[in-house]
Legacy VTK file of the C-alpha trace (Angstrom):
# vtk DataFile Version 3.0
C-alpha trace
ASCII
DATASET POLYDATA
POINTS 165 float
-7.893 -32.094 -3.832
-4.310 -34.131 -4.561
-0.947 -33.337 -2.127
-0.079 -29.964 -4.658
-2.772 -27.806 -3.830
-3.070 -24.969 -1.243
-5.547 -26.924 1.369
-8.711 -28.342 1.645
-11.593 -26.633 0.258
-12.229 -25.660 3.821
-9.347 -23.619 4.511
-9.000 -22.047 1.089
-12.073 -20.669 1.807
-11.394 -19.201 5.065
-8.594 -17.991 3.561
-10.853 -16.028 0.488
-13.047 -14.913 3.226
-10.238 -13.322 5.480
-8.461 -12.045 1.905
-12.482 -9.830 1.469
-12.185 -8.729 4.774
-9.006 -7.197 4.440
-9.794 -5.802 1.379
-13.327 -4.385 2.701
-11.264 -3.046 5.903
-8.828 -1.118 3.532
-11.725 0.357 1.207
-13.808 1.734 4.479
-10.636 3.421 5.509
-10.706 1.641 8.541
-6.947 3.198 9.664
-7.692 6.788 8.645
-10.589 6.517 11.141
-8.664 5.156 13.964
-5.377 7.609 13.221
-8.360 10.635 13.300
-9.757 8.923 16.769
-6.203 8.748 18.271
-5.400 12.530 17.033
-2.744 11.445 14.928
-4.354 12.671 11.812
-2.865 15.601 11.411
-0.447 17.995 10.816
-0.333 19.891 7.016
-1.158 16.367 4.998
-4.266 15.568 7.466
-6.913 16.540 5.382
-5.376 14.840 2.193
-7.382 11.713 0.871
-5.926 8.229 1.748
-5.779 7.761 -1.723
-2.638 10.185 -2.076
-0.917 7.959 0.797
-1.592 4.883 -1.295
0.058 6.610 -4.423
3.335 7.800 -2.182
3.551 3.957 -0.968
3.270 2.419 -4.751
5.444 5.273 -6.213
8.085 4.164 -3.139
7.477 0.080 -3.730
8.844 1.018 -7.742
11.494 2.774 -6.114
12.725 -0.110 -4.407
12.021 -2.342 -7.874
14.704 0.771 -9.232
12.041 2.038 -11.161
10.059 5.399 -11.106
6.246 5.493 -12.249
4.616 7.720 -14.689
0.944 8.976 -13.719
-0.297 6.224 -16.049
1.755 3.406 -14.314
0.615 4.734 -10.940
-3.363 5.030 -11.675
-3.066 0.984 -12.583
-1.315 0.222 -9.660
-3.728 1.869 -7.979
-6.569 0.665 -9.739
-8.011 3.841 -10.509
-8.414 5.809 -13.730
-5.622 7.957 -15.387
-7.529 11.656 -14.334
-8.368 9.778 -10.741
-4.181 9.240 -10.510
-3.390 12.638 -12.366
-5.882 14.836 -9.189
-4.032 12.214 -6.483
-0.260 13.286 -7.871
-1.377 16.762 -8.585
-2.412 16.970 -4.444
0.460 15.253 -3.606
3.156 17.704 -5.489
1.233 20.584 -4.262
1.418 19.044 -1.144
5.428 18.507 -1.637
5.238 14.833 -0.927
5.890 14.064 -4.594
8.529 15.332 -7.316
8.010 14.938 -11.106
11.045 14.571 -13.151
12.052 13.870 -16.743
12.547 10.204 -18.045
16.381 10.204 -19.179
15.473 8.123 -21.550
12.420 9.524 -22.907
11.671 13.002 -22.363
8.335 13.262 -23.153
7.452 10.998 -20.050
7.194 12.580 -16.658
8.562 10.618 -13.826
7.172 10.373 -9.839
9.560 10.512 -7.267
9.263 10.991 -2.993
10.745 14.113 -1.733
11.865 14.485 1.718
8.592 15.351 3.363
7.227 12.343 1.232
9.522 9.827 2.658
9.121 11.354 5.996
5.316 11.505 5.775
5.683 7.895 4.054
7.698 6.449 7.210
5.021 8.124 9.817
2.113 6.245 8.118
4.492 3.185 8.376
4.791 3.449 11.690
1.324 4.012 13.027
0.194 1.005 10.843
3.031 -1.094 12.120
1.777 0.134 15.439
-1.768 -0.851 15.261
-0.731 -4.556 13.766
1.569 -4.783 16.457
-1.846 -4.111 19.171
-3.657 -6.441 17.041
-0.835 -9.175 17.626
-0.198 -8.403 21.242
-1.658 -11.538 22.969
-0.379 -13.446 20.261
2.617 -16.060 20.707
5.911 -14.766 19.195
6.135 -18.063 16.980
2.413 -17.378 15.487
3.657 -13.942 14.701
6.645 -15.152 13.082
4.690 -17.913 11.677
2.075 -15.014 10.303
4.847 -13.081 9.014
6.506 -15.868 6.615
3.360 -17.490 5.475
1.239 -13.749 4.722
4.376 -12.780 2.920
4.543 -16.340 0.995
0.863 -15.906 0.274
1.218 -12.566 -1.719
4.150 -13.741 -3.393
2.112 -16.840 -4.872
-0.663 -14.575 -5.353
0.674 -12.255 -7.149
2.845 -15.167 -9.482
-0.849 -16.351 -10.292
-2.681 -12.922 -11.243
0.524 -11.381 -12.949
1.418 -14.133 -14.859
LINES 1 166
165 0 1 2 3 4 5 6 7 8 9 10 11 12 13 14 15 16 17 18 19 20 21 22 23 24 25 26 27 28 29 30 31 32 33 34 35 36 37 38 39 40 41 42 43 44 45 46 47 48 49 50 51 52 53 54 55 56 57 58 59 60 61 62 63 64 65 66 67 68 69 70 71 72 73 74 75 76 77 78 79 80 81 82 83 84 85 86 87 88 89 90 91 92 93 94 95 96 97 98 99 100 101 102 103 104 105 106 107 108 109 110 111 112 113 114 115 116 117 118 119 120 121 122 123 124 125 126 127 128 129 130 131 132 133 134 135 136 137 138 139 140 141 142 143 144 145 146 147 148 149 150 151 152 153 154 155 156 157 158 159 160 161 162 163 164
């Protein structure tokens, strides 16, 4: 491999392989298991499915972007089909976490938007996973976890520039 690619075949694997266990770790639900071990699953949106959690934080990520997602929008960003992304926002507006509102600038379209409770609930599932990363760093050297921090971040950004280009 020349000077202009990501690393040796070595480490780009290691890399792929760490990328599938993330990925595997996130589709077992590996954090909704621990937050119902640790009691902290709970409360009125306990029994929801992680899968309405996952719609609050990509309906609050298009926020930030200044946008607001239709159903549609949401169930690709999601990865899931349109009726799979219609039952999550249906729970989560019954559930008061989520808003629908009228596109000003087409008012056939039906916007998502956080409420209060879904910020709030939004910012408590921030903080527990913030918590457990920060466990899982604990012994590690505050330059490696700065290090970790700049180069995961980098990595997504370059990932995503490839598979959304």
């Amino acid at each position: 491999m020349d000077g202009n690619c990501a690393g040796e075949p070595r480490e780009v694997a290691a890399i792929e392989r760490a990328v599938v266990a993330l990925r595997r770790q996130q589709r077992s639900h590996a954090l909704a298991r621990l937050s119902a071990r640790r009691g902290t699953r709970s409360g009125p949106y306990g029994a929801l499915p992680d899968a309405v959690f996952q719609l609050l934080d990509v309906v609050d990520e298009a926020a930030e972007h200044g946008r607001a997602l239709t159903v549609t929008e949401a169930a690709a960003a999601l990865a899931v089909d349109q009726p799979r992304a219609s039952r999550l926002a249906s729970q989560a507006l019954e559930a008061g976490l989520l808003y629908r509102g009228t596109d000003p600038s087409d008012g056939r379209r039906s916007l998502l938007g956080l409420t209060a409770d879904g910020r709030e609930a939004l910012d408590e599932i921030r903080s527990f996973r913030q918590e457990v990363i920060a466990e899982a760093l604990e012994g590690w050297p505050a330059a490696d976890r700065a290090d970790l921090a700049r180069l995961l971040s980098r990595f997504v950004t370059d990932v995503a520039a490839v598979t959304d280009a």
